[in-house]
C-alpha positions as a Markdown table, in Angstrom:
| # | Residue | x | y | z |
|---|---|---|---|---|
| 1 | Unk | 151.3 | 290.3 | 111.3 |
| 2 | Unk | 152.7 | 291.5 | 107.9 |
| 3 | Unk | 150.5 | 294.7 | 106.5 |
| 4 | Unk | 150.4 | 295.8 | 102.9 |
| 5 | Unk | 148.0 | 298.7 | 101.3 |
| 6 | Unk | 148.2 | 298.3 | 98.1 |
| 7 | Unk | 146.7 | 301.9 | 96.5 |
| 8 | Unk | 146.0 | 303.5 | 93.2 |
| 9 | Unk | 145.0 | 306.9 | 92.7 |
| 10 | Unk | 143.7 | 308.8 | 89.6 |
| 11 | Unk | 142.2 | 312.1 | 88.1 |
| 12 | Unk | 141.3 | 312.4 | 92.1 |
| 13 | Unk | 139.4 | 308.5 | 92.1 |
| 14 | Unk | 140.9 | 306.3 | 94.8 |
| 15 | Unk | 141.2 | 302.5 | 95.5 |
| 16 | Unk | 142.9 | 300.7 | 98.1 |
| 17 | Unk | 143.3 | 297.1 | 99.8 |
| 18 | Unk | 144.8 | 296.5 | 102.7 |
| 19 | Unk | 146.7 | 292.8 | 102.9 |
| 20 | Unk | 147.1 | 291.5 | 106.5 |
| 21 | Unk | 149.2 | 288.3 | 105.8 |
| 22 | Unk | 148.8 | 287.7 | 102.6 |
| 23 | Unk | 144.5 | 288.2 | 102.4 |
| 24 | Unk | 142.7 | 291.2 | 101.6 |
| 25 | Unk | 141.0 | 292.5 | 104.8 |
| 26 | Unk | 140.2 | 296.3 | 103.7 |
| 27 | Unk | 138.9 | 297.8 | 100.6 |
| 28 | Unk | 137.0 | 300.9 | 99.6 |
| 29 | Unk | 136.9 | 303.1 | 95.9 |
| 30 | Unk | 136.1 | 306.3 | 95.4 |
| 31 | Unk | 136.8 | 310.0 | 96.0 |
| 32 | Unk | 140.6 | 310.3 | 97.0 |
| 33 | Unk | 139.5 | 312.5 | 99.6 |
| 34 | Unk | 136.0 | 312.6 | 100.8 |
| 35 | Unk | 134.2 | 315.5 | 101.8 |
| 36 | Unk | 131.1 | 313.4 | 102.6 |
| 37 | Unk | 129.3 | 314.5 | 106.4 |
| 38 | Unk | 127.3 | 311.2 | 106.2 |
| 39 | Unk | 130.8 | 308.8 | 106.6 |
| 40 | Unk | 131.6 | 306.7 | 109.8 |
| 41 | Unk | 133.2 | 308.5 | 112.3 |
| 42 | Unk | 132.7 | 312.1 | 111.3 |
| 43 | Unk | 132.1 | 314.9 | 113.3 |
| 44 | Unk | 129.7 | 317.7 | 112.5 |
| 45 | Unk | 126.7 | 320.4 | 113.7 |
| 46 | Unk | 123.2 | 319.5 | 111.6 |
| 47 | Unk | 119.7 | 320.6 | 111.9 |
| 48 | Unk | 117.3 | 318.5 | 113.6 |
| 49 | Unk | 114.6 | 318.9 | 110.3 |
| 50 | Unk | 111.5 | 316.2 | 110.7 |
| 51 | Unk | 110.1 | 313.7 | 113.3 |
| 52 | Unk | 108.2 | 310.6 | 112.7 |
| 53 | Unk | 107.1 | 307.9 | 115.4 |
| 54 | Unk | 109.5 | 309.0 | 117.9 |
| 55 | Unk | 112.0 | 309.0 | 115.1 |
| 56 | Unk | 114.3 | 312.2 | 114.6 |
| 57 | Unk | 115.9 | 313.0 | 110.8 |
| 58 | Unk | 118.8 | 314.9 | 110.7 |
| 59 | Unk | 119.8 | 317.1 | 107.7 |
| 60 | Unk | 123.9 | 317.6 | 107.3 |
| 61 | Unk | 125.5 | 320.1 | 106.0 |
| 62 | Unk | 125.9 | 318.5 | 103.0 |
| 63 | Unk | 122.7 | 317.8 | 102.3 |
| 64 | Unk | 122.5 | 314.5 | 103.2 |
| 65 | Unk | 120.1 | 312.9 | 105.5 |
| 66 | Unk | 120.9 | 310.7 | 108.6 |
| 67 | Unk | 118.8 | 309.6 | 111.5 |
| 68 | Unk | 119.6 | 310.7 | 115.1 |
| 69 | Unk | 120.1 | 308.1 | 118.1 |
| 70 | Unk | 119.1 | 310.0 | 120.9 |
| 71 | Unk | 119.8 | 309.1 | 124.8 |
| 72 | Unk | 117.2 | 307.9 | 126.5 |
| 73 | Unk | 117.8 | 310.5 | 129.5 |
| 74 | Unk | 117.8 | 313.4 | 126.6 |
| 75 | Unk | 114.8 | 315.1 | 125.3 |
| 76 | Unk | 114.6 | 315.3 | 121.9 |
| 77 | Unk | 114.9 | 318.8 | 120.4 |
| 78 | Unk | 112.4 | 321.1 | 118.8 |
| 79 | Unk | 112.7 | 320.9 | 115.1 |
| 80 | Unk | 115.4 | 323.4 | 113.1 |
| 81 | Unk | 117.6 | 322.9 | 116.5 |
| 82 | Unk | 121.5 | 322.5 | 115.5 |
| 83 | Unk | 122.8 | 319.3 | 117.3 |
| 84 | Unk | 126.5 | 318.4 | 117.0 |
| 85 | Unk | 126.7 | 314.4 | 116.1 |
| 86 | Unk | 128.8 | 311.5 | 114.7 |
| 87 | Unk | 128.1 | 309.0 | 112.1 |
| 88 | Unk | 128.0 | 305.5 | 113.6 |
| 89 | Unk | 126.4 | 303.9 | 110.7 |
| 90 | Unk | 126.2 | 304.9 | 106.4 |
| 91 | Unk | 123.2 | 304.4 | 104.6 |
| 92 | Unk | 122.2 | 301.7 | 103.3 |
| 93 | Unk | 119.9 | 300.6 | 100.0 |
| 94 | Unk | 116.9 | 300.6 | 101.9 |
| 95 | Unk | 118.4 | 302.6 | 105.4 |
| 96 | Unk | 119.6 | 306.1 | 106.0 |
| 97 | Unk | 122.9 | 306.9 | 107.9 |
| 98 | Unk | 122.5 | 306.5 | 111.3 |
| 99 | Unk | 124.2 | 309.8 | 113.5 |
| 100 | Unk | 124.8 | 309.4 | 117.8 |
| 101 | Unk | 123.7 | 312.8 | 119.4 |
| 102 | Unk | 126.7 | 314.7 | 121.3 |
| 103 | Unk | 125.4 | 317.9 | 122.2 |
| 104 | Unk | 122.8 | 320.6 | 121.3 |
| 105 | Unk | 124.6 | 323.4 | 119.4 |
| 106 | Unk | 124.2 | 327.3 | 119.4 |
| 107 | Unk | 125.5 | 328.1 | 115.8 |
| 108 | Unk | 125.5 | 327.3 | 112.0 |
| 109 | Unk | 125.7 | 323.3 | 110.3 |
| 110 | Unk | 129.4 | 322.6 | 109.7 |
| 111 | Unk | 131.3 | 319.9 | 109.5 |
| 112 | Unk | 133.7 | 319.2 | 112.2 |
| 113 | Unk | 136.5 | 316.3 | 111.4 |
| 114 | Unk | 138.8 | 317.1 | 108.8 |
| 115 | Unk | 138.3 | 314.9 | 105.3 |
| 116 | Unk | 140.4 | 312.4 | 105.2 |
| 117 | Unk | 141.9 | 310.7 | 102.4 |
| 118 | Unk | 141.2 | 307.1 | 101.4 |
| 119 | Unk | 145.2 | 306.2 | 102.1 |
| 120 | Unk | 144.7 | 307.3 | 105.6 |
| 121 | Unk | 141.6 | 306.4 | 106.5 |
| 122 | Unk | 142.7 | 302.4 | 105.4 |
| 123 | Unk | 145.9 | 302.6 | 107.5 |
| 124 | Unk | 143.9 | 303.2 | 110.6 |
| 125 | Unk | 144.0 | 299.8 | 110.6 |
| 126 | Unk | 147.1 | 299.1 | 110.3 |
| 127 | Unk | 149.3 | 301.9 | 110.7 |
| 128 | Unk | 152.6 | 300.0 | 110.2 |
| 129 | Unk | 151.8 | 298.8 | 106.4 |
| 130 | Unk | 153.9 | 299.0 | 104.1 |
| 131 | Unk | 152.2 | 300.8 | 100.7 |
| 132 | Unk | 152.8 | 299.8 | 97.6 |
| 133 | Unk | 151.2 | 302.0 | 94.9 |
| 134 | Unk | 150.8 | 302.3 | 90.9 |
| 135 | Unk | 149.8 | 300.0 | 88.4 |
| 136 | Unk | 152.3 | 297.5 | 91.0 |
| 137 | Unk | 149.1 | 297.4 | 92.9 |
| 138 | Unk | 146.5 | 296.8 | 90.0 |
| 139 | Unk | 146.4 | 293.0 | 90.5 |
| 140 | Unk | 145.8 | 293.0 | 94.1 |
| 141 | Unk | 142.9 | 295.9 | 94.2 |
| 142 | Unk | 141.3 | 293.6 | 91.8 |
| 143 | Unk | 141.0 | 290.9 | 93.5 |
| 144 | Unk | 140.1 | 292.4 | 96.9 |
| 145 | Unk | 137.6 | 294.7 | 95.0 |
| 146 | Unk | 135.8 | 291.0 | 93.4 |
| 147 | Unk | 135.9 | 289.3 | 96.8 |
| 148 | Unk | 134.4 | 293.1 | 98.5 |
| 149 | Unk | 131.8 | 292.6 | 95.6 |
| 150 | Unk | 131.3 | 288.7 | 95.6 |
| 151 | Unk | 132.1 | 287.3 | 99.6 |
| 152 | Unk | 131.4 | 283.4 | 98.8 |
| 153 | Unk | 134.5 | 280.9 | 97.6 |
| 154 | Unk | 136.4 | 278.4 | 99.2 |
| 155 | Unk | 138.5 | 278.1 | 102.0 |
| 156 | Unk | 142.1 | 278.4 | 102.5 |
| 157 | Unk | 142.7 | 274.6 | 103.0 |
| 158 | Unk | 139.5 | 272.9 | 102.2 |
| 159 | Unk | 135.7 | 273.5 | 102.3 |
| 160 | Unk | 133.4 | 276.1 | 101.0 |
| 161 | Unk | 132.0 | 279.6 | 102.3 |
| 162 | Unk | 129.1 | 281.0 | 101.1 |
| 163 | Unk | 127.6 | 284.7 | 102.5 |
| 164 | Unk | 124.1 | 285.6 | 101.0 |
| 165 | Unk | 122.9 | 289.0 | 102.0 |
| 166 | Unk | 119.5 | 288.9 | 102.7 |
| 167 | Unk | 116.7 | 291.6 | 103.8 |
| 168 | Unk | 116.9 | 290.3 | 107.9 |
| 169 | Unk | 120.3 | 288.9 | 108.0 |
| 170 | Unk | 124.0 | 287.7 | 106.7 |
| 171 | Unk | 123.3 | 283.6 | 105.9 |
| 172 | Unk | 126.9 | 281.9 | 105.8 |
| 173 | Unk | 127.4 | 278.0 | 105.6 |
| 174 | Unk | 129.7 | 276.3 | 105.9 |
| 175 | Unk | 130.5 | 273.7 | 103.3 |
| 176 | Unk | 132.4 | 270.7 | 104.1 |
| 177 | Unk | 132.9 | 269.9 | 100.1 |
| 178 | Unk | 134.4 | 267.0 | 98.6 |
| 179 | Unk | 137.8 | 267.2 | 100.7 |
| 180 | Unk | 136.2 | 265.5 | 104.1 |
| 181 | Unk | 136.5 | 262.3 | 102.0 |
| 182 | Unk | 140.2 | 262.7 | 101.6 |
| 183 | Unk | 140.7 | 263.3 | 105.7 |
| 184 | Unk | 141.2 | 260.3 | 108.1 |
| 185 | Unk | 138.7 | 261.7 | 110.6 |
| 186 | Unk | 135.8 | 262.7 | 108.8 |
| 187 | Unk | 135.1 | 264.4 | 112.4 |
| 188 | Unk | 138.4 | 266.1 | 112.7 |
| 189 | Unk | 138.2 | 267.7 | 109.6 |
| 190 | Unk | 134.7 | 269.1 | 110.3 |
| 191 | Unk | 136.0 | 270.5 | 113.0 |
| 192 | Unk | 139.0 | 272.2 | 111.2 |
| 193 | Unk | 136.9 | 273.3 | 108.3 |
| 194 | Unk | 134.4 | 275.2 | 110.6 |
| 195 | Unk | 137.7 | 276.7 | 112.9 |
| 196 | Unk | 139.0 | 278.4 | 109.5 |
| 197 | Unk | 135.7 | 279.3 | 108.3 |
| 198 | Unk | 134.9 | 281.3 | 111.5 |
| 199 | Unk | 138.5 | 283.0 | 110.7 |
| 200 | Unk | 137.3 | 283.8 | 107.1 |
| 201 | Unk | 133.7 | 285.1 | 107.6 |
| 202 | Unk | 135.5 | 287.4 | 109.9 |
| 203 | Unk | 137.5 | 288.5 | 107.0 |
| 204 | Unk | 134.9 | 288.3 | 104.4 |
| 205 | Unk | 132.2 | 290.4 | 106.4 |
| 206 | Unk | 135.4 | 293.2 | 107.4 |
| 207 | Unk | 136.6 | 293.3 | 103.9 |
| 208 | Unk | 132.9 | 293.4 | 102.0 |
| 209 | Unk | 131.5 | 295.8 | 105.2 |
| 210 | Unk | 128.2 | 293.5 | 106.0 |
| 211 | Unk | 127.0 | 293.3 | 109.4 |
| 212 | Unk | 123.4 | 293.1 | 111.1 |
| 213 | Unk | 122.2 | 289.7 | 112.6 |
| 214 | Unk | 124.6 | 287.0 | 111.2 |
| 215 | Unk | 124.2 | 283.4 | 111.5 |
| 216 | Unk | 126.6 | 280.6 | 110.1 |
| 217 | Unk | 125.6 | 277.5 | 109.7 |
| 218 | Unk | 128.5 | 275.3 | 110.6 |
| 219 | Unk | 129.3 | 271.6 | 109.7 |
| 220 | Unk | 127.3 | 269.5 | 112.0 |
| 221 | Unk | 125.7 | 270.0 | 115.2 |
| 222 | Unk | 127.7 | 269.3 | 118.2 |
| 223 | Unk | 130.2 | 272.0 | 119.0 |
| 224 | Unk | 131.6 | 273.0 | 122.2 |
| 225 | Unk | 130.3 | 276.4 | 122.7 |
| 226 | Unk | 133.5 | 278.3 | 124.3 |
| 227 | Unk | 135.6 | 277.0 | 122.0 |
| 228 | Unk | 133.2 | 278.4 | 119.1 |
| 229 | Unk | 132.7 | 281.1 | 121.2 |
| 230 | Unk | 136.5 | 282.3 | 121.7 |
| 231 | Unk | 137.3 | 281.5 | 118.1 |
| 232 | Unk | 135.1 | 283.7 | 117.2 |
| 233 | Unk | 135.9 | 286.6 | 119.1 |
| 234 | Unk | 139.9 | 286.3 | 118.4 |
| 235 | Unk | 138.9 | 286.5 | 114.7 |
| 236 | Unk | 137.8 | 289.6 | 114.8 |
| 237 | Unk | 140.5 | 291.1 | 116.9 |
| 238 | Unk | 140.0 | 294.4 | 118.2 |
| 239 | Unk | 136.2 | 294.6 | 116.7 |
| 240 | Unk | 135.1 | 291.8 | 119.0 |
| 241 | Unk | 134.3 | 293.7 | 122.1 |
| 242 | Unk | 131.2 | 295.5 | 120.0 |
| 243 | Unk | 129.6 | 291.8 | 118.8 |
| 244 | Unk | 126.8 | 290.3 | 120.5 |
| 245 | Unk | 126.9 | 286.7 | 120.9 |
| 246 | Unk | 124.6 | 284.2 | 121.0 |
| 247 | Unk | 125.0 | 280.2 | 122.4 |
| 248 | Unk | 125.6 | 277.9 | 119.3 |
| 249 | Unk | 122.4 | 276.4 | 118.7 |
| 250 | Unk | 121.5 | 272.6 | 118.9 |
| 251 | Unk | 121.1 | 273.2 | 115.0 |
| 252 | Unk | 124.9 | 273.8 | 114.6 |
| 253 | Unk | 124.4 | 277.4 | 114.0 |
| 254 | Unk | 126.7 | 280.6 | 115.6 |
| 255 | Unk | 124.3 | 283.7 | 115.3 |
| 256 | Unk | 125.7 | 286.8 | 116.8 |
| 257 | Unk | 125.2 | 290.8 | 116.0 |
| 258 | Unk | 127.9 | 292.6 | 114.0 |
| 259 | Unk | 126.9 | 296.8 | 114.2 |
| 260 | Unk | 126.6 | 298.3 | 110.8 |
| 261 | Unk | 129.2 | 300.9 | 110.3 |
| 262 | Unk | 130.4 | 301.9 | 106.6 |
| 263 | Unk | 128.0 | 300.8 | 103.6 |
| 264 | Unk | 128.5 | 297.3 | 101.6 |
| 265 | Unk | 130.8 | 297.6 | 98.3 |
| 266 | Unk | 127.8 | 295.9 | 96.7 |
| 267 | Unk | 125.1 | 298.7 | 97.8 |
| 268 | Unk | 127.1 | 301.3 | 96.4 |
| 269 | Unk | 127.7 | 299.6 | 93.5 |
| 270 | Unk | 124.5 | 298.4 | 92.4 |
| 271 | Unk | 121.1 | 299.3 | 93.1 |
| 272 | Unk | 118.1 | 297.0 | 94.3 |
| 273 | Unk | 117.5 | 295.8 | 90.7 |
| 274 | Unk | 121.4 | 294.9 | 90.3 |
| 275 | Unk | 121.9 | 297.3 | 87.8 |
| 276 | Unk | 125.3 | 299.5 | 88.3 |
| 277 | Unk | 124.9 | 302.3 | 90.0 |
| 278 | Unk | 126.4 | 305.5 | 87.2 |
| 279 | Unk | 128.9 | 306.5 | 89.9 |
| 280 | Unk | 130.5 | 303.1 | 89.9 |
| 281 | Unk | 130.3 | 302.6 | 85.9 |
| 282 | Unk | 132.2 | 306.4 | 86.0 |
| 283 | Unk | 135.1 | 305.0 | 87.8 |
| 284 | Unk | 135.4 | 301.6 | 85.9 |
| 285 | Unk | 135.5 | 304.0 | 82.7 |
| 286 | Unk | 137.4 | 306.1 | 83.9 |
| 287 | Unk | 140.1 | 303.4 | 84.8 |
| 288 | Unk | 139.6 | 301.9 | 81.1 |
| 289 | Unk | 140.6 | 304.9 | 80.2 |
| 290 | Unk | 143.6 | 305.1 | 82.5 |
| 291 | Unk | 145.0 | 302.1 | 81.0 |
| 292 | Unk | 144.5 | 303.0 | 77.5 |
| 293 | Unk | 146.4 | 306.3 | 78.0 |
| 294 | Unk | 149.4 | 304.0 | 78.6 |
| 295 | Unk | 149.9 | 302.8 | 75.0 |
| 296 | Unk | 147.2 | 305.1 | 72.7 |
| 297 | Unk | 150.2 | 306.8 | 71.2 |
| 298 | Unk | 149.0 | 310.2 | 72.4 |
| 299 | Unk | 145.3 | 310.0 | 70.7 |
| 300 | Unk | 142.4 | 311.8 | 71.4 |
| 301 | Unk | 140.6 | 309.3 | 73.6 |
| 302 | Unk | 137.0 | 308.9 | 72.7 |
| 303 | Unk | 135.0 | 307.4 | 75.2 |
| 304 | Unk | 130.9 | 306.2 | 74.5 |
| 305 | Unk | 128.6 | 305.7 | 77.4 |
| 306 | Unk | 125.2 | 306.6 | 78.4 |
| 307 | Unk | 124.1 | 310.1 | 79.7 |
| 308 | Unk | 124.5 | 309.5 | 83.3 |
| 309 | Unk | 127.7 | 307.9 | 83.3 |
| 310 | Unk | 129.2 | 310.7 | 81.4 |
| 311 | Unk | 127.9 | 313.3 | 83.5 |
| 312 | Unk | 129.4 | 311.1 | 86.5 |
| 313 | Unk | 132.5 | 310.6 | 84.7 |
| 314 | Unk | 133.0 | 314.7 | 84.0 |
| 315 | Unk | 131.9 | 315.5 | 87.6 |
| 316 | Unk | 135.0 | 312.8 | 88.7 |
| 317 | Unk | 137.6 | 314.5 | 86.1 |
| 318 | Unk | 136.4 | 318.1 | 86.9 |
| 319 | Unk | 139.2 | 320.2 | 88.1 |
| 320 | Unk | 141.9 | 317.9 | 87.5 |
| 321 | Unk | 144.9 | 318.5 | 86.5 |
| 322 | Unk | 145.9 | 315.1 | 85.5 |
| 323 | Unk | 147.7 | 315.1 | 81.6 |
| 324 | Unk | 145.2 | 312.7 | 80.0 |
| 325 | Unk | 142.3 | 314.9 | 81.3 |
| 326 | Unk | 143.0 | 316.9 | 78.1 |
| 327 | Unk | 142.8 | 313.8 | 75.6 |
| 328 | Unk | 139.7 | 312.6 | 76.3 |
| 329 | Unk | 136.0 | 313.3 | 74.6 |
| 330 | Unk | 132.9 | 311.9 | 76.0 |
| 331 | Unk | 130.5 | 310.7 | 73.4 |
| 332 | Unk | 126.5 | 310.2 | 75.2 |
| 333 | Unk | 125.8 | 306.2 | 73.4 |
| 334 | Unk | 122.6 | 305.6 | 75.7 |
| 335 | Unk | 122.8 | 301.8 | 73.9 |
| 336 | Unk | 126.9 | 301.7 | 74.9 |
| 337 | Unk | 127.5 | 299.4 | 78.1 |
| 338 | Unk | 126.4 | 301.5 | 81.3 |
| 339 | Unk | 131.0 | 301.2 | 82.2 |
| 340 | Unk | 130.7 | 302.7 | 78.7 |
| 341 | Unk | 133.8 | 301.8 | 75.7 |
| 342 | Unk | 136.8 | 303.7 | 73.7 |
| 343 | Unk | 136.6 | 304.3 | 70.3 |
């Protein structure tokens, strides 16, 4: 399988996609290295700090909340106990971060994993890859970054795929579209189209981080479960030994339990009213003004956006010791675009 990470970094702001054959698979944005307590897989001591219907909150060290899973054979701590624990799940819009319980702890919060930066963390996956980075990369962080954002389109081949978040679950049908027409077995066909969509909502829920309870309504109704079954579980590879999953239904449906692990693109982009989160519009700006630093003559980059986003925007630059730092002047504009504008 042929790897590529394609990676841009900036006044300390990181992107990356990682390409396995050809498709985006991988993407995240943001710090270049992340000092977050509250991502998957890290490692630190927090204090057990409320307790509500048999529910523990943690507090990190960073300040962040998270809510311990605790064993059922353990009791649960007295309150302002340190407890060492791992993220197994970021928060969510509406959920906290989720944090398994390791061991009770006799000394300060700390964190315990070493931040690691966005580059590394994405070749986890695929340690092999070969990186390209730069503005070489620009074309394929974009589109990996609008399918992270936006999961529906069509299928490589024929058909349609469409992923709707919702509130209890990830709906995903499975569209036949007008190209069964063109096929000699309507029946064969249908049967192709839902083998490649299985592949791609494996792809499409990895690269836009959605899990929970997912059901995908497939074309038609009678399928051979272990054929469904074992399609599904080689498409997502090495992931497949933590889904749950259920018989095909006599509705045509495949329902099965992907565990949450790092937040959606979409969450951390926009809020529940779909209006950009600041932090986002910062590093959209801030990449505006990236490219404009590559034919502005040398100028004094002016850039007009509202409050928040300029705060966001100086927090992100803070420290750096990137060239253009120097050349650029924040203007507060609270009726400029929220990604803000150069003047």
């Amino acid at each position: 399988m042929s790897a590529v990470l394609y990676y841009h970094s900036r006044f300390g702001i990181a992107r990356g996609a990682l390409y396995l054959n050809g498709q985006p698979h991988y993407y995240d944005e943001g710090l270049e290295i992340d000092p977050s307590c509250a991502r998957v897989g890290v490692r630190s001591v927090a204090r057990l700090s409320g307790r509500a219907g048999g529910v523990n909150f943690l507090t990190l060290t960073d300040g962040s909340e998270a809510v311990l899973d605790l064993p059922q054979n353990i009791k649960a701590p007295a309150l302002g106990a340190a407890v060492e624990v791992e993220i197994i799940a970021e928060a969510r819009r509406d959920k906290r971060a989720r944090a398994n319980f390791i061991r009770l702890f006799d000394g300060e919060p700390r964190r315990i994993t070493q931040p690691l930066s966005l580059k590394t963390a994405l070749l986890r996956s695929a340690s092999d890859a070969r990186v390209i980075e730069g503005d070489e990369a620009a074309d394929y962080l974009d589109v990996a970054e609008a399918e992270a954002l936006s999961p529906s389109g069509p299928i490589p081949e024929g058909g349609y795929l469409s992923i709707e978040p919702t509130r209890a679950l990830i709906a995903c049908d499975v569209d036949a579209g007008a190209a069964d027409t063109m096929a000699v077995s309507p029946k064969q066909w249908a049967r192709q189209c839902n083998e490649r969509a299985i592949f791609e909502v494996a792809r499409r829920l990895r690269l836009s981080n959605l899990a929970g309870l997912i059901v995908v309504d497939l074309i038609g109704r009678r399928h051979d479960p272990e054929i469904i079954r074992g399609l599904t579980l080689t498409a997502f590879g090495d992931e497949a030994a933590r889904l749950i999953i259920a018989p095909v239904t006599k509705f045509g449906t495949l329902e099965f339990i992907r565990p949450w692990g790092a937040t959606p693109l979409r969450d951390r982009a926009y809020d529940e009213a779909g209006r950009m989160r600041p932090d986002r519009a910062a590093r959209l700006l801030l990449r505006k003004v990236a490219e404009a630093g590559r034919h502005d003559g040398g100028r004094l980059l002016t850039v007009k956006a509202p409050a928040v986003v300029i705060d966001a925007a100086r927090d992100y630059i803070k420290g750096s010791f990137d060239p253009l730092t120097a050349r650029i002047g924040f203007e507060r504009d609270e009726t400029a675009p929220m990604a803000g504008m150069i003047v």
